[in-house]
C-alpha positions in Angstrom: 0.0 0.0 0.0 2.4 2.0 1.1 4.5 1.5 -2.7 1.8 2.4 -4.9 1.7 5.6 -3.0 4.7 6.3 -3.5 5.0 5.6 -6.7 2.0 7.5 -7.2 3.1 10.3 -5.6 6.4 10.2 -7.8 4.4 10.1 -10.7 2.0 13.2 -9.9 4.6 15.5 -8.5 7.1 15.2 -11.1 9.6 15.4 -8.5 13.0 12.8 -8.1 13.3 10.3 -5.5 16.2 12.3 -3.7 14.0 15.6 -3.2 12.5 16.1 -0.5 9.3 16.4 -0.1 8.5 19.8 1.6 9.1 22.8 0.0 12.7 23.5 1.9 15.3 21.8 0.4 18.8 21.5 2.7 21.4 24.1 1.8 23.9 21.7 0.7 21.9 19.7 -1.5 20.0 22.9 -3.6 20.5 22.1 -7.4 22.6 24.6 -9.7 20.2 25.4 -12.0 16.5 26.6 -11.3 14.8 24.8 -14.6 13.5 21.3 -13.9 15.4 18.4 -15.5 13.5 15.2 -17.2 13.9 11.7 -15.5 15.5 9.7 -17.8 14.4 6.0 -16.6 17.4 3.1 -16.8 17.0 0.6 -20.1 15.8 -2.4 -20.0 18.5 -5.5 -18.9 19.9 -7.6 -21.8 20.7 -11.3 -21.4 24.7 -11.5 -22.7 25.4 -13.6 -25.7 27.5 -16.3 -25.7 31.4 -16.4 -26.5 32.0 -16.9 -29.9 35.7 -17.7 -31.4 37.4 -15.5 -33.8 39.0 -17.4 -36.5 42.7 -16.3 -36.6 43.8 -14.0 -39.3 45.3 -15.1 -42.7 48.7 -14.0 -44.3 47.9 -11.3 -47.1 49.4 -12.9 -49.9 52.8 -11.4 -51.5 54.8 -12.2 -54.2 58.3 -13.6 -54.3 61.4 -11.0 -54.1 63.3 -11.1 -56.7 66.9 -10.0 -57.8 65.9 -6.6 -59.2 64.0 -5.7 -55.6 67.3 -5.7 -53.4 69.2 -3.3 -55.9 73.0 -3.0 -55.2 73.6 0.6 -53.7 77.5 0.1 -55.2 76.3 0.3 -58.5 73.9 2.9 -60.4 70.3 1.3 -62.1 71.0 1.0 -65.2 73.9 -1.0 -64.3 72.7 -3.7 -62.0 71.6 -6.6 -64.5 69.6 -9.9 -64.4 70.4 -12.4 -61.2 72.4 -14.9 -61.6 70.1 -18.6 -61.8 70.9 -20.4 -59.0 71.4 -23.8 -59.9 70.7 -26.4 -56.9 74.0 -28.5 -56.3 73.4 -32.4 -58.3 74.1 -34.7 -55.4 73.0 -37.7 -57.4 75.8 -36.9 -60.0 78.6 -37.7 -57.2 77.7 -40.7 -54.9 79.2 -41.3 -51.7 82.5 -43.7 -52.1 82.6 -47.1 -49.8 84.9 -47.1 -46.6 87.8 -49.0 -46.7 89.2 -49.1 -43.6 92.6 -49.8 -42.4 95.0 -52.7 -43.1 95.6 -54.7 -40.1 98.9 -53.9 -38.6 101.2 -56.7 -38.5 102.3 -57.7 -35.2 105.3 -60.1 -34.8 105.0 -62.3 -31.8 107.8 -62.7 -29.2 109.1 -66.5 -28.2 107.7 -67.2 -24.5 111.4 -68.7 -23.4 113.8 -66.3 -22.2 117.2 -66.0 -25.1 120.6 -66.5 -23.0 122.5 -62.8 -22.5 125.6 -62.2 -24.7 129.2 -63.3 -22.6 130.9 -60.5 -20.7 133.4 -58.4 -22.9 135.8 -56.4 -21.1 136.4 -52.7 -22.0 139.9 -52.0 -23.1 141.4 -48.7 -20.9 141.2 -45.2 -21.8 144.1 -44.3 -23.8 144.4 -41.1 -21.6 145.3 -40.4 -18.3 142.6 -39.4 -16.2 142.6 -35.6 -16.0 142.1 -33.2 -12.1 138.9 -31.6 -12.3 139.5 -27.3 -13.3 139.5 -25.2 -10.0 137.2 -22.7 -10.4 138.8 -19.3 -11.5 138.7 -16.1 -9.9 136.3 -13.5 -12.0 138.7 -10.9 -13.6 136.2 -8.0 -12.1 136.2 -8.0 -8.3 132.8 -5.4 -7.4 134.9 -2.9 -5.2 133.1 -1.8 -1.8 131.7 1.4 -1.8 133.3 4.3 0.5 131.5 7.5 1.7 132.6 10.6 1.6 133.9 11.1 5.0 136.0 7.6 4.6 137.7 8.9 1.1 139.0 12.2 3.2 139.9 10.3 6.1 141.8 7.8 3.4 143.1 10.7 1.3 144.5 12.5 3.9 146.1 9.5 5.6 147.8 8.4 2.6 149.5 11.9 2.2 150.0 11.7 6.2 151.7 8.5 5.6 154.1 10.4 2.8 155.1 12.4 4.9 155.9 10.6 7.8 157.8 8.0 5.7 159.6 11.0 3.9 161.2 11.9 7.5 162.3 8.6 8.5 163.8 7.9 4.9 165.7 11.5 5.5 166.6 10.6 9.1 168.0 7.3 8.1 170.0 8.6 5.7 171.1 11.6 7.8 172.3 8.9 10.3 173.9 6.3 8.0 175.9 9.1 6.2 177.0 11.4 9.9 177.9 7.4 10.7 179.6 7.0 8.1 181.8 10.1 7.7 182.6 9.9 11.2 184.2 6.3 11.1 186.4 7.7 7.6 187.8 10.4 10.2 188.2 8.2 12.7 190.3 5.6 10.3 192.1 8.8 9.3 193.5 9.3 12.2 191.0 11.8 14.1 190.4 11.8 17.5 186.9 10.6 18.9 186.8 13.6 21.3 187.1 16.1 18.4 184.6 13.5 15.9 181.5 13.0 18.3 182.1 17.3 19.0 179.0 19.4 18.4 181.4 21.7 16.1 182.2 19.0 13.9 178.6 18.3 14.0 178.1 21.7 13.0 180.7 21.3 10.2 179.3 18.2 8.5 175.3 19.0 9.0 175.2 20.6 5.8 177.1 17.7 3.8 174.8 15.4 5.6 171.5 16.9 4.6 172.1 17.1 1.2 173.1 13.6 1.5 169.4 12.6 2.7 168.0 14.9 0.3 169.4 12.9 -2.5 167.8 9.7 -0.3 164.3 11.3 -0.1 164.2 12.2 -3.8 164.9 8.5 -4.7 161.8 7.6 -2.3 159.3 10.1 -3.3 160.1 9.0 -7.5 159.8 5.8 -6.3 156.4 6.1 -4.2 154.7 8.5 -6.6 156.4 7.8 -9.9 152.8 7.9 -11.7 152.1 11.3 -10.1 151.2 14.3 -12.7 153.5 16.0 -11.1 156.8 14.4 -12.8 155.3 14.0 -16.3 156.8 17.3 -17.9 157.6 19.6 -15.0 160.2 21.5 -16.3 158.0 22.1 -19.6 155.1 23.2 -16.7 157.1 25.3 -14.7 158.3 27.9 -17.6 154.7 27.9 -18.1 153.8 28.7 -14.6 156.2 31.6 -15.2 154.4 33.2 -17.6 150.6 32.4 -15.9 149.7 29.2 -18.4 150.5 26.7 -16.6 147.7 24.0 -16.1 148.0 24.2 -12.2 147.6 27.8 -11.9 145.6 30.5 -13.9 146.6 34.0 -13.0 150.1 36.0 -14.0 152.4 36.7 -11.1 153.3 40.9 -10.5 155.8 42.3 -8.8 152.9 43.6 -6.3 151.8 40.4 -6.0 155.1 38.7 -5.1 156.5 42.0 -3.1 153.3 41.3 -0.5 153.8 37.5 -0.4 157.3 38.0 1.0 155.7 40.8 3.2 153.6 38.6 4.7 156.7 36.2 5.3 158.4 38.4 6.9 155.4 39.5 9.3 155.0 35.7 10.1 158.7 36.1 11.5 157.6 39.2 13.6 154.6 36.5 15.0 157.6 33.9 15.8 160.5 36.6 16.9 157.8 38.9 19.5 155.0 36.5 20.4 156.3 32.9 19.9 159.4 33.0 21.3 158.6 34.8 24.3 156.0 32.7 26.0 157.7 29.2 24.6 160.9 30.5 26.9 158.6 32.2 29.6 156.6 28.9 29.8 159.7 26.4 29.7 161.2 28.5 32.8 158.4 27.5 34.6 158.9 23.9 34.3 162.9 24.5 35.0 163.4 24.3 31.3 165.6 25.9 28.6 164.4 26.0 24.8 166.6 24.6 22.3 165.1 25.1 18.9 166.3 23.8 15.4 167.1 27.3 14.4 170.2 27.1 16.7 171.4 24.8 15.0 170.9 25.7 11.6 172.5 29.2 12.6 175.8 27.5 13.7 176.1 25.4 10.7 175.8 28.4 8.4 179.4 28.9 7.9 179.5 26.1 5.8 178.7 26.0 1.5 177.2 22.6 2.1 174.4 23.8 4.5 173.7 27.3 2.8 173.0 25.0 -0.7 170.8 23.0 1.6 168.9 25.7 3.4 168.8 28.1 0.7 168.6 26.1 -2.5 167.7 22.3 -2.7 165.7 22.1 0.6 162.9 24.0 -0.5 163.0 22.9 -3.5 162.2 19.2 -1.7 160.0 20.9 0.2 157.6 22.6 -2.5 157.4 19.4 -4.3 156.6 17.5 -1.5 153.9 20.0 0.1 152.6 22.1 -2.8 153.0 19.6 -5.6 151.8 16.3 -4.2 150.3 17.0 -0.9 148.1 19.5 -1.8 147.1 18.7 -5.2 146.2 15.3 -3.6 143.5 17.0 -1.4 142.6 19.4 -3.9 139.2 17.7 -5.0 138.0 18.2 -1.2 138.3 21.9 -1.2 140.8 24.1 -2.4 140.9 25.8 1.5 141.1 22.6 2.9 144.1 21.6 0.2 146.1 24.4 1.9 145.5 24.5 5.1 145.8 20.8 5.2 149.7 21.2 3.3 150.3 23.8 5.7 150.1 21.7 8.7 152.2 18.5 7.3 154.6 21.4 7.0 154.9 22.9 10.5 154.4 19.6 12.0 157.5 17.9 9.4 160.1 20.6 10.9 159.5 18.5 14.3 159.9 22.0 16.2 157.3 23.8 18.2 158.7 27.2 17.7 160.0 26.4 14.0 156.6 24.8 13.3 154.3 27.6 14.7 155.8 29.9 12.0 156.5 27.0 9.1 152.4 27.0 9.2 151.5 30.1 8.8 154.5 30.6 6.1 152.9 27.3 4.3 149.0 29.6 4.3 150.7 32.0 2.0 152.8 29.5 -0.2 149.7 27.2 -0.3 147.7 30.4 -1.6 150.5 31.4 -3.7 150.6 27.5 -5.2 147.1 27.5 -6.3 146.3 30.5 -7.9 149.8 31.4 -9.7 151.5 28.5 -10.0 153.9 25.7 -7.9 156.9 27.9 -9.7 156.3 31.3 -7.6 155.5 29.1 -4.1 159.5 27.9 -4.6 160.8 31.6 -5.7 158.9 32.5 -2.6 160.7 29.8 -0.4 164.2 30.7 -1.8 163.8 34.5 -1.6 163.1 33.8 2.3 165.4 31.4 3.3 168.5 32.7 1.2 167.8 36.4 0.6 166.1 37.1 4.4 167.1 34.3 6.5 171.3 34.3 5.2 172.3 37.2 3.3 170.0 39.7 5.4 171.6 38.2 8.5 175.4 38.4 6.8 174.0 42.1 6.0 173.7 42.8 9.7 176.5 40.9 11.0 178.7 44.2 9.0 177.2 46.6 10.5 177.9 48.9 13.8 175.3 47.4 17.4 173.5 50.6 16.5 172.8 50.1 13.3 172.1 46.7 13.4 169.0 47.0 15.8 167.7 50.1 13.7 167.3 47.9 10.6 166.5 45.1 12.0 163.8 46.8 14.6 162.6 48.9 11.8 162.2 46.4 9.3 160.4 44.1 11.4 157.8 46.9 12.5 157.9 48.3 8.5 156.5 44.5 7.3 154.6 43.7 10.7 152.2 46.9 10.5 152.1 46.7 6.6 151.1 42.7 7.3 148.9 43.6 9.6 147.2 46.6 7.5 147.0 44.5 4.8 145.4 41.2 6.5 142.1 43.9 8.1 141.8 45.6 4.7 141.3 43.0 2.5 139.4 40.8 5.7 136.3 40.8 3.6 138.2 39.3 0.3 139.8 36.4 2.0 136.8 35.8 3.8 135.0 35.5 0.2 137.5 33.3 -0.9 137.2 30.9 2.1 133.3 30.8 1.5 133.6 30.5 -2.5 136.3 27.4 -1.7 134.9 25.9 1.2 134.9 22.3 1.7 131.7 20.0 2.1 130.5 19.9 5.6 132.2 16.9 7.6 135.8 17.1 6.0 137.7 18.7 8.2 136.1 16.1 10.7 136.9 13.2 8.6 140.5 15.0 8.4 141.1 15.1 12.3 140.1 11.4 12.1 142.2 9.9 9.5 144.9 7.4 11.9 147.8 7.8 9.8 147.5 11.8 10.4 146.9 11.8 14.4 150.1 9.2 14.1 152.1 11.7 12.5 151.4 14.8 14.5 151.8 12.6 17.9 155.0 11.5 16.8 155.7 14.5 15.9 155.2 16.3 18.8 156.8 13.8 21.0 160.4 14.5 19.3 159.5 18.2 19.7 159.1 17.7 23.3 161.9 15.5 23.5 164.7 16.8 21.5 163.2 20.7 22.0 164.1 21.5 26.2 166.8 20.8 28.3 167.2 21.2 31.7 168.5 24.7 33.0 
């Protein structure tokens, strides 16, 4: 009952289902538009068919590619011709051949029982005696062991050490062997021993006798450096040093140059005559002793031609060669500096003297100097000039004149070349100090130097004769 009225009231009032029916509708739900829209009823339902198979699709029919639809895009159209027929290969004109197969190999069958072994036949001997099996040989290269730096110096400076050392027991022997020698001749002629073992005729034969050993150490030195540069051409060298082309120097001697190289000889004797020689006798009378240098000895054997050749001439001649032409050349590669300084104390220390070898050290700076810049040459002009022109005619020069005017010259002259030395040395302070940086040694040589054995051995022994032969008791 209650449907058909509302159906029927659906159908009289026009209105949809979802109105409602007063006249109010709800604020959210008031349609857009104000004109009345038609109720379109649902369609009827439909029963679905059943499924039906599609039949597949079938291939559209094309005709065979042929040659002239797959042009060659090598060749232009008009050139590209008819296909060639392919031909299918005839196999029935070639039928397959019949296997043969393989031969049987032939096998040859052994006899089961064992065939006796041959007889024993003896070997005859070798015909050659059996030979020792080679020792195995030495390889001609021996790898050498590998030295550093501060073990060459220390090696380099040994081996010159040990030159030097050896160089004064060669002259010492011979010395002795030759005073020995002369004094048994006088003896078998008839001279006393009182007047033979003198120290005047000591005196009187010290100058034969050192020109006897310096004959001895010039055999020794050719013989121990006979491969040295030095020999090969040195007279040839030496004019050349004279004129500044020598190989082992490269600037030209002056006059200027050479007058201040003897005046700082000369001030090296003011150092030994007011400063050494003082405080050596000042400290010896401490000790209750008396000074006795070489230079006394070498002063009362002056008289003589022998020992003015030897002190004037030939000995530093030796000398020069020894020092400033194999010493120093030696130790050249390890500074230049270090060359001279290094020659410059094998010198004081070879005059076996404490006062003598103060001032042979500081005369070996300035012929070291003088060596390497102008030539080997100028260091034994330098040498001569002092010990012949200063040291023995000077001295003869003296010896003439009146007390008075004796100690003028002499005073003044040592004052003259001691202040000019001295002037000299603070003024150009800044160019030797530029030299000494610009041939400066690698850092640890003069370490390695001060540690070689062979040099410490030499300057101990040489210090010990100092101290031994050097004081007697007052």
């Amino acid at each position: 009952m209650s449907d058909q009225s509302d159906d029927a009231d659906k159908t009289c009032t026009n209105r949809p289902e979802h109105v409602a029916p007063t006249g109010r509708q709800p604020p959210m739900m008031q349609p857009q538009q104000t004109a009345q829209q038609e109720y379109q009823p649902y369609p009827p339902y439909q029963q679905a068919q059943p499924y039906q198979q599609v039949p597949p699709l079938q291939p559209y029919p094309q005709p065979a590619p042929s040659a002239a639809s797959y042009p060659n895009p090598a060749y232009p159209p008009q050139m590209q011709g008819t296909p060639y027929p392919y031909q299918p290969y005839p196999y029935q004109a070639y039928p397959p051949q019949s296997y043969q197969p393989y031969p049987p190999y032939p096998y040859q069958t052994y006899p089961s029982a064992p065939q006796p072994m041959p007889p024993y036949q003896q070997v005859p001997p070798y015909p050659y005696p059996p030979q020792p099996m080679p020792q195995a040989q030495q390889p001609a290269w021996i790898p050498r062991r590998f030295l550093t730096y501060a073990q060459q110096v220390r090696r380099a400076v040994g081996r010159e050490a040990r030159l030097v050392l050896f160089y004064c027991v060669v002259m010492t022997a011979v010395a002795l062997v030759a005073q020995m020698t002369i004094a048994t001749v006088m003896i078998l002629q008839g001279t006393p021993e009182s007047e033979v073992f003198s120290d005047a005729f000591s005196n009187r034969i010290s100058g034969a006798v050192s020109l006897i050993a310096l004959v001895g150490c010039a055999i020794y030195l050719a013989l121990m450096r006979s491969h040295d540069p030095l020999w090969h051409g040195l007279p040839h060298e030496l004019r050349l040093e004279l004129t500044g082309s020598g190989e082992r120097a490269h600037r030209k001697m002056t006059p200027v140059v050479f007058l201040l190289a003897i005046m700082l000889i000369l001030g090296a004797s003011d150092v030994y005559s007011f400063i050494l020689e003082p405080a050596l006798d000042w400290l010896s009378g401490l000790f209750g002793f008396q000074p006795s240098t070489a230079m006394d000895s070498i002063d009362a054997s002056m008289g003589t031609l022998a020992m003015v050749l030897y002190a004037g001439f030939f000995g530093p001649i030796m000398e020069e060669l020894l020092f400033r032409g194999l010493v120093m050349p030696a130790l050249a590669k390890y500074g230049k500096v270090f060359s001279i300084v290094t020659s410059a104390v094998l010198f004081g220390f070879f005059h076996t003297d404490l006062l003598q070898g103060a001032y042979a050290i500081l005369v070996g700076l300035v012929l070291g100097y003088i060596a390497a810049e102008y030539g080997l040459v100028w260091s034994i002009a330098l040498h001569i000039t002092n010990n012949f022109v200063f040291s023995d005619l000077f001295s003869r020069l003296l010896t003439v004149m009146p007390e008075n005017a004796q100690n003028t010259v002499g005073y003044g002259l040592y004052i003259a070349v001691g202040v000019g030395s001295l002037l000299y040395l603070v003024l150009r302070f800044r160019d030797i100090r530029g030299y000494m940086k610009a041939n400066r040694s690698p850092q640890g040589t003069v370490a390695a130097c001060w540690s070689s054995p062979w040099f410490l051995v030499f300057l101990g022994l040489s210090l010990l004769f100092a101290f031994v032969t050097g004081f007697t008791a007052v």
